[in-house]
Steps between C-alpha positions, in 0.01 A plus 500: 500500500642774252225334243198505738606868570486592091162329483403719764592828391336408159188397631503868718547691165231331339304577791603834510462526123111384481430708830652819340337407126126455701564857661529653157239301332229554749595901530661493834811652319381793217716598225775752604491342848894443556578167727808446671697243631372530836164589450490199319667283772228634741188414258606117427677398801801378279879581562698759285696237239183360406284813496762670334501227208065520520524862414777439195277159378199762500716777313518215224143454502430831431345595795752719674775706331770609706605836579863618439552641883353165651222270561202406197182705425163320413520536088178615312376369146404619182230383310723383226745355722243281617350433187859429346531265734202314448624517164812318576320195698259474198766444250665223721228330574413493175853360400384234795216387333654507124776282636233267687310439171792477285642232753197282559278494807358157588091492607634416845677811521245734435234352699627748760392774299204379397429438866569879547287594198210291706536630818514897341210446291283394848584834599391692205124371499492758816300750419584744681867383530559516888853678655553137653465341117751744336729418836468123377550608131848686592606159668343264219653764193892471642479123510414564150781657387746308680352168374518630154858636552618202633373340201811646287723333647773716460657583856637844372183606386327414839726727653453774339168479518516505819716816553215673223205418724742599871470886316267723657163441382594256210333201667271331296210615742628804628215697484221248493391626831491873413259393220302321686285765581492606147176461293703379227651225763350228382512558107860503547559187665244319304770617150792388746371129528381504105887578512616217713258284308689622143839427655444132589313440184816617308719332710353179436466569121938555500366825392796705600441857326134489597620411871692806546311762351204368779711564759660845387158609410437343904704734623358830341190400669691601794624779376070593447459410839758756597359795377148418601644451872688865481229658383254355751679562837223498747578150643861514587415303766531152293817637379662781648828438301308709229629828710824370357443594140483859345292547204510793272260713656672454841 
């Protein structure tokens, strides 16, 4: 009984968690916007242990920062905290796929990949690239990286990977769908896959150094894609987390 009653209250602060997390990400909550314990209780339907646990797991994300006399406030983002961040995944994964050429990768285990390469390049020959293709792209390009991270092997790596890409915007496709409206859109995807394409091909060639400068050099794409998202606001509506992050001129 006592077990069945942890498993619940875990599986309400996860709840809680990704109902809170969707309310800042789609722009329900703006930066500055302080949430309490209650308001919160109200907006996901959970109790107050594992609400109260939602808003700290969020505080650790980044997301929400609390405030010395009580309760969090919705946190907003520098450019460069963003871009640091991006940063930070970058050099891990490219530790990820330095250790998975240095290690050895069998043909079986990449066939995954290559599958993903396949499936990414059907998308590209759209020309226009539809909103519905880059919505398939953002699915296709995380299996990517967690196919090629998994390819380490190293558990401890993995994880921190992991934590890299929870940070706010540090996803490998966190602002695919801002671009997608971009006229640059599909130049910058087509470089992407050239990148993916690199990565294996180094991989299989137990070309370790070459691996992870690819995948560092991966990253700063997104770091491009950043800064042509900020400075090209006018469709917040396929990602209104943008309102989160202040730029210079702000």
């Amino acid at each position: 009984m006592a077990e069945r009653e942890v498993d619940r209250s875990v599986s309400q602060t996860v709840k809680a968690q990704l109902a809170l997390r969707d309310q800042i990400l789609s722009g329900s909550l703006r930066p500055g916007e302080r949430i309490s314990e209650l308001q919160a209780v109200e907006t996901t339907g959970a109790s107050r242990t594992p609400v109260r646990m939602a808003l700290v797991r969020l505080e650790e994300e980044g997301l929400l920062e609390a405030i010395p006399s009580g309760g969090f406030m919705v946190k907003a983002f520098s450019e460069r905290d963003i871009s640091d961040s991006i940063e930070l995944r970058g050099t891990l994964e490219g530790l990820a796929a330095r250790f998975a050429a240095e290690r050895g990768v069998s043909a079986r285990e990449l066939e995954p990949l290559k599958e993903c390469l396949a499936a990414i390049d059907e998308l590209l020959r759209q020309v226009p690239i539809s909103v519905d293709a880059f919505s398939s792209y953002v699915t296709l390009n995380a299996r990517f990286h967690a196919l090629l991270t998994e390819l380490s092997r190293s558990p401890p790596l993995i994880r921190q990977i992991d934590r890299a890409s929870a940070l706010p915007f540090a996803s490998p496709s966190g602002f695919v769908m801002a671009q997608s409206a971009l006229p640059e859109a599909q130049q910058i995807l087509i470089i992407g896959q050239e990148h993916h394409r690199v990565v294996i091909d180094a991989i299989e060639n137990r070309e370790g150094t070459r691996a992870e400068a690819v995948m560092r050099e991966h990253a700063r794409l997104a770091v491009r894609n950043l800064r042509l998202a900020l400075r090209n606001r006018t469709h917040l509506d396929l990602l209104p987390a943008l309102a989160l992050i202040k730029t210079a001129t702000d």
